[in-house]
VEXDREN-2710 file (C-alpha; in Angstrom, 1 decimal):
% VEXDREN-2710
k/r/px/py/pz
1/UNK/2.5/20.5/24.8
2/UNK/-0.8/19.7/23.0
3/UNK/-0.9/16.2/21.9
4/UNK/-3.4/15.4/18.7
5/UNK/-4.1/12.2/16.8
6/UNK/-5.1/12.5/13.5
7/UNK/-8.8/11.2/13.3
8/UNK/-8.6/10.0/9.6
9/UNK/-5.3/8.4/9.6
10/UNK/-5.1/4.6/10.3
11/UNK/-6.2/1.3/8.9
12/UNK/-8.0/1.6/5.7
13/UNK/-11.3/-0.4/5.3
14/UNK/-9.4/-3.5/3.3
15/UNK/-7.2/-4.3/6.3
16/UNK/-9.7/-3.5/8.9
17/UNK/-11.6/-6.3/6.9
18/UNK/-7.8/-8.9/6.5
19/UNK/-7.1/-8.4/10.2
20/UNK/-10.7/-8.8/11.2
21/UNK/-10.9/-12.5/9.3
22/UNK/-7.6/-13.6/10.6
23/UNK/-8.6/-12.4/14.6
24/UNK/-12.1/-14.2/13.8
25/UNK/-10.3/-17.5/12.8
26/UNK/-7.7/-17.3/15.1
27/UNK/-10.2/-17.4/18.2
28/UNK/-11.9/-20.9/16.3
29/UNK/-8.7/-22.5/15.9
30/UNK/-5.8/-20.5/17.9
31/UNK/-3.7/-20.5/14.2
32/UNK/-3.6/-19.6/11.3
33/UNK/-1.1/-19.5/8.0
34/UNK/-0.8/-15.8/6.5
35/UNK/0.6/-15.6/3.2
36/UNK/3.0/-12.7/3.8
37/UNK/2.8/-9.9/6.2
38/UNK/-0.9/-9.2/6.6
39/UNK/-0.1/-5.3/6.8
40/UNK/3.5/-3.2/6.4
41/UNK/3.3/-2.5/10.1
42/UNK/5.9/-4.4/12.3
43/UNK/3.8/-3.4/15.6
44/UNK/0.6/-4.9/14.4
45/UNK/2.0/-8.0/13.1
46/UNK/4.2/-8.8/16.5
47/UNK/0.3/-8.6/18.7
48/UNK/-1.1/-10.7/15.5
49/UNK/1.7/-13.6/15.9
50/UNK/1.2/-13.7/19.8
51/UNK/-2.6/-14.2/18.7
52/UNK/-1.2/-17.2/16.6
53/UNK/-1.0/-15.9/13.4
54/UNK/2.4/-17.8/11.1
55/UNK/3.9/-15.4/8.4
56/UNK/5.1/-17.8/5.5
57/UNK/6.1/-17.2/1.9
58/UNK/5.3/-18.6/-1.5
59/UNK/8.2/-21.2/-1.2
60/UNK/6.2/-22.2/2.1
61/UNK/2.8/-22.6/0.5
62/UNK/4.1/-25.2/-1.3
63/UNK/4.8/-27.4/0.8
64/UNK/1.6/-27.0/2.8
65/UNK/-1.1/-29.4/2.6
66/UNK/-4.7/-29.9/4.3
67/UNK/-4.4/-26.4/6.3
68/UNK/-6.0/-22.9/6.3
69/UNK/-4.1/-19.8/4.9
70/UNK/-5.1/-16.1/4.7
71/UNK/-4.6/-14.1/1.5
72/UNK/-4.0/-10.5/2.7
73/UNK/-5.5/-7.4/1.2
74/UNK/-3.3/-6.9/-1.2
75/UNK/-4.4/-9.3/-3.2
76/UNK/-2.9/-12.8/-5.1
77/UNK/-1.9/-14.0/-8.5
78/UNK/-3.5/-16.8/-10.4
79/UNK/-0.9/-19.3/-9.3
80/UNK/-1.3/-19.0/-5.9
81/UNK/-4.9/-20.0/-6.0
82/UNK/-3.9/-23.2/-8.1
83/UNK/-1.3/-23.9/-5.9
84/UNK/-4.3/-23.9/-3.4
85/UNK/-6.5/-26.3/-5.2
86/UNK/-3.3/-29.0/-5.5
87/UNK/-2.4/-28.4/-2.0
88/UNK/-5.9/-29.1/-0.8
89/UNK/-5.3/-25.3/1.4
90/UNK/-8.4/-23.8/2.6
91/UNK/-8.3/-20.2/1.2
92/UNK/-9.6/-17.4/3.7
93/UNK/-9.9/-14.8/1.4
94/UNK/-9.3/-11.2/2.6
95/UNK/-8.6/-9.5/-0.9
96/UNK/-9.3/-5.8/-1.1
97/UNK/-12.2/-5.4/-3.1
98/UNK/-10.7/-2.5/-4.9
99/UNK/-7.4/-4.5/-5.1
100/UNK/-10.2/-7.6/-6.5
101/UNK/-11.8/-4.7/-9.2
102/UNK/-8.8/-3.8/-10.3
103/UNK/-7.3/-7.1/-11.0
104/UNK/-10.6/-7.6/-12.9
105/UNK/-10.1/-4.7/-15.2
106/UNK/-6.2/-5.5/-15.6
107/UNK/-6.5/-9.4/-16.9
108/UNK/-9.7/-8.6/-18.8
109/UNK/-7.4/-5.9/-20.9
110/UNK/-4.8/-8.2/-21.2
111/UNK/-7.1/-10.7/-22.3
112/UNK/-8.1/-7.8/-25.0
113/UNK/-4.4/-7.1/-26.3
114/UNK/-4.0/-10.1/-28.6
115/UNK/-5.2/-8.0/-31.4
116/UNK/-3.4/-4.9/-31.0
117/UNK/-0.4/-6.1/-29.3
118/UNK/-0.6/-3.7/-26.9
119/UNK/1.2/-3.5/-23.5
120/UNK/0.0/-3.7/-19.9
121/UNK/1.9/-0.9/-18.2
122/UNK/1.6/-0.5/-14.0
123/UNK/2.5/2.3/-12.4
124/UNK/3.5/0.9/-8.8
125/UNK/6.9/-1.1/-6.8
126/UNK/8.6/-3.2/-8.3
127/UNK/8.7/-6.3/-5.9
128/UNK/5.0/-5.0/-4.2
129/UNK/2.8/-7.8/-2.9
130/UNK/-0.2/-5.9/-4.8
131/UNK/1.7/-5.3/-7.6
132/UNK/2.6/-9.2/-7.9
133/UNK/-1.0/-9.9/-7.9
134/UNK/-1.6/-7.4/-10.9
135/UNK/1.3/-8.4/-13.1
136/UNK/0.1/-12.2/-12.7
137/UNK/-2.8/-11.4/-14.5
138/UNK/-1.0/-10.9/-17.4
139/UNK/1.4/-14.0/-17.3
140/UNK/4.2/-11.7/-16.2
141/UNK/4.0/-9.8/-18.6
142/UNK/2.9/-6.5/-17.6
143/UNK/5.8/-3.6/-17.5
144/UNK/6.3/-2.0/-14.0
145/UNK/7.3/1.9/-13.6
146/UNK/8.2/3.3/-10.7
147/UNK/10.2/6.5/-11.8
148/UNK/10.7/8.6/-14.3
149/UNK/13.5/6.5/-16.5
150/UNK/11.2/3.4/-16.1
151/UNK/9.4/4.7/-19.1
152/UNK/11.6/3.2/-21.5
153/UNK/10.7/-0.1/-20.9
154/UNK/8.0/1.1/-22.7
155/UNK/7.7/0.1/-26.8
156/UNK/5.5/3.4/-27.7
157/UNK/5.4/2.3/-31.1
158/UNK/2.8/-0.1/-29.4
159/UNK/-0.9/0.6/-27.8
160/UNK/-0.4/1.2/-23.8
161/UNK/-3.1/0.8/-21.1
162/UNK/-2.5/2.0/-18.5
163/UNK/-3.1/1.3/-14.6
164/UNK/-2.0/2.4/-11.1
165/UNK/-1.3/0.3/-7.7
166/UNK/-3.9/1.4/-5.5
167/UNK/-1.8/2.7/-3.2
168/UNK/0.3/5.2/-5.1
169/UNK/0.6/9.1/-5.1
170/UNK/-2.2/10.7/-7.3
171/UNK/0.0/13.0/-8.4
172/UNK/3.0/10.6/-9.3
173/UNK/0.2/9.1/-11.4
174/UNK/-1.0/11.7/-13.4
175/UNK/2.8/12.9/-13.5
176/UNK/3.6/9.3/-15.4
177/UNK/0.6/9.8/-17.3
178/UNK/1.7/13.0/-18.7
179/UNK/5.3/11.5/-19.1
180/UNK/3.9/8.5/-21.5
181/UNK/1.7/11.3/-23.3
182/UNK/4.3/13.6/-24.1
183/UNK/6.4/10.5/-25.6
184/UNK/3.6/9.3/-27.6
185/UNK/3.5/12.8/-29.1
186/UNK/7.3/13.0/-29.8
187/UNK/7.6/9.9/-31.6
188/UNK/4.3/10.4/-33.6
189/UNK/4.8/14.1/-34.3
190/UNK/1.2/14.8/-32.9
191/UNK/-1.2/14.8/-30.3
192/UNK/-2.5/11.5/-31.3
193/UNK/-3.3/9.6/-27.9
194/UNK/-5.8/6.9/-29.5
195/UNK/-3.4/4.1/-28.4
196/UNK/-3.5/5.3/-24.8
197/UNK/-5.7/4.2/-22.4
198/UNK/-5.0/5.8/-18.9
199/UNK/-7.2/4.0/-15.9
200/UNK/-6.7/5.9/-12.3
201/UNK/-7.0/3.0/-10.2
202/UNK/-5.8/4.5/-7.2
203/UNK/-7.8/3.9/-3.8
204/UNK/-10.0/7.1/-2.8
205/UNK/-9.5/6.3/0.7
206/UNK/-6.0/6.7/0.2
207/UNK/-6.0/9.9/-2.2
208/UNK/-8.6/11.4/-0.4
209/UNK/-6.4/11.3/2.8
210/UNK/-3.9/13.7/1.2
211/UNK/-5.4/16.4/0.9
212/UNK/-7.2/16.1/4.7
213/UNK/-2.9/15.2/5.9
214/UNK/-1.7/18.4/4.3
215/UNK/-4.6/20.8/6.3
216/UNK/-3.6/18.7/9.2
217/UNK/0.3/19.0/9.1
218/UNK/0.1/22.7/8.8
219/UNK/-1.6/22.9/12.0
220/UNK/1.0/21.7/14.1
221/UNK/4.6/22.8/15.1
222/UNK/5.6/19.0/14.7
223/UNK/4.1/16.1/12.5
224/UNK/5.1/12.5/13.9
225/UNK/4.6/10.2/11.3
226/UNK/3.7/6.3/12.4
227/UNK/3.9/3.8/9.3
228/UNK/6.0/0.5/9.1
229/UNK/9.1/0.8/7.2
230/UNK/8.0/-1.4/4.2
231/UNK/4.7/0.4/4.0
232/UNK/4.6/2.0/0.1
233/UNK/1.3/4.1/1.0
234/UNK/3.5/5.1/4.4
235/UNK/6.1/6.7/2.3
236/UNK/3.6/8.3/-0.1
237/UNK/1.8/10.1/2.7
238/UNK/4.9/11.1/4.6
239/UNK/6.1/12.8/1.6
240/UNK/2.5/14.4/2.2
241/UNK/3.2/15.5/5.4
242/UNK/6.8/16.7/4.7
243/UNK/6.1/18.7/1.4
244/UNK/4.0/21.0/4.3
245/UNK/5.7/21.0/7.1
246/UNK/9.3/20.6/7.6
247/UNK/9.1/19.4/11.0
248/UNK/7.9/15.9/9.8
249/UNK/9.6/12.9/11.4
250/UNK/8.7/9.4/9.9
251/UNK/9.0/6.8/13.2
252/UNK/7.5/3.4/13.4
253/UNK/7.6/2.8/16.9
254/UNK/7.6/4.6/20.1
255/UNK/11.1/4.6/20.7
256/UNK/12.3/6.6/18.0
257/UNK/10.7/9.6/19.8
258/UNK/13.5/10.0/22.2
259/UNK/15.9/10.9/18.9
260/UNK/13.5/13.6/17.9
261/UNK/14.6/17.5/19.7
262/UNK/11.1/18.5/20.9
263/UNK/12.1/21.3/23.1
264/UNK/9.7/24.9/22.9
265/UNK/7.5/22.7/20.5
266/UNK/4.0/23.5/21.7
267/UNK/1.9/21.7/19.0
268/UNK/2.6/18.1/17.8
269/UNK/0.4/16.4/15.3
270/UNK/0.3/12.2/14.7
271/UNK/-0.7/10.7/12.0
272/UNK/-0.2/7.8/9.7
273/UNK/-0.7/5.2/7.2
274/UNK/-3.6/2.9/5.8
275/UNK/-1.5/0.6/7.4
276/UNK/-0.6/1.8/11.0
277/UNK/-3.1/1.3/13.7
278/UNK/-4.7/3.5/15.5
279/UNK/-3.5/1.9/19.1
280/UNK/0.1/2.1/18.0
281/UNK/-0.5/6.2/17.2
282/UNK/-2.3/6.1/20.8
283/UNK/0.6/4.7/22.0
284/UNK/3.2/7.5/20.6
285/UNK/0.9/10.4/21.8
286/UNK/0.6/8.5/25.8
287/UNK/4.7/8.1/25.3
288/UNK/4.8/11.8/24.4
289/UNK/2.3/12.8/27.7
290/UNK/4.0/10.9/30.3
291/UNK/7.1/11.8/28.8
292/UNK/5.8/15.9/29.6
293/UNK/4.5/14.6/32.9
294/UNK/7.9/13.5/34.0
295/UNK/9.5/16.6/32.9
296/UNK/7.2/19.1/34.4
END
């Protein structure tokens, strides 16, 4: 059985950049606060904690004082930066410069609104850490949609502008775009999209990996897919991977193998997430070789 890792799967540059600054300041210090998991991958975070790394919440932050605490790439609302500033916290600030741009462009059309009354409208998960950090540029006001029906939140009587978490589908995007459009045009009786700005802020490092998974999972008999459970672009990509080739198994760890029938399978692929890294799909393609070694 041939064994192949998927070269452009694994951490994108953002959390390359978080985990680097949290390894750097936990060989100074030997700890370090992390507000929230600093990636959806279980694996990673377990070596991270041995390292010294503490995973706390927003309720935590609170009641830290005089201490440092990593902001992940995903990015931070307004709040949490004041809550900084009172708590005399030492902010080390991974933020995704995408995740940074984008916040930019989202508060600065919020800031634009007044006028028109128009309504800040995010295409991303409800709950999201990223997504957080985007709707508190807008004082929680921002509408989320996440499915189809989650368009009539929507007042389209009102201007819409509209933005994307980075780390959603491009299709699902442009599918919601065309969703809002089409209302637009039922209610006004024309094709009238003036009071409809559509931004695609979604990370080309993460769209540009779908079309390189689909080549990839049509290559091989099996596709192992390695994400963490809570990962959003994990479950966007899988979806990837499955649309191609049915074989496609999501696991996040190496012990989910054993529930996967592999027998006569002569091919399997691995791959995974922006947030999976590349020693954990090392260590599902080593589990898979010894497992043939002992067999043969």
């Amino acid at each position: 059985m041939k064994v192949t890792i998927d070269p452009n799967s694994g951490f994108c540059f953002g959390v390359v950049f978080a985990i680097q600054m949290a390894e750097d300041e936990l060989e100074q210090s030997g700890t370090l606060y992390c507000l929230g998991d600093i990636v959806h991958n279980n694996k990673e975070i377990e070596r991270l904690k041995a390292k010294g790394l503490k995973i706390i919440n927003h309720d935590d932050l609170k009641t830290l004082h005089d201490c440092k605490v990593l902001i992940r790439a995903h990015g931070e609302p307004p709040e949490t930066y004041q809550t900084a500033i009172q708590n005399n916290i030492e902010l080390i600030d991974a933020s995704c410069p995408v995740v940074l741009k984008l916040q930019n462009r989202v508060r600065t059309s919020f800031d634009d609104i007044e006028e028109d009354k128009g309504q800040i409208v995010i295409y991303g998960e409800v709950g999201h850490a990223e997504v957080e950090g985007l709707v508190g540029q807008t004082n929680n006001n921002a509408i989320i949609i996440s499915k189809e029906e989650d368009i009539e939140k929507i007042d389209f009587t009102k201007p819409v502008y509209f933005f994307s978490q980075t780390t959603k589908s491009t299709d699902g995007f442009y599918k919601m775009q065309k969703l809002i459009e089409d209302r637009i045009q039922s209610i006004q009786g024309k094709a009238d999209h003036s009071n409809f700005v559509s931004n695609d802020t979604i990370c080309r490092q993460v769209s540009n990996r779908e079309p390189q998974l689909r080549k990839f999972a049509t290559e091989h008999d099996v596709i192992l897919f390695v994400s963490g459970k809570k990962s959003s672009n994990g479950k966007a990509l899988y979806g990837v991977c499955k649309s191609e080739n049915p074989n496609t198994y999501f696991i996040s760890e190496t012990e989910e193998i054993a529930e996967i029938n592999l027998d006569g399978v002569k091919t399997v692929g691995i791959c995974g997430a922006t947030s999976t890294p590349m020693w954990l799909m090392e260590e599902v393609a080593n589990s898979l070789r010894n497992k043939e070694k002992a067999i043969a």
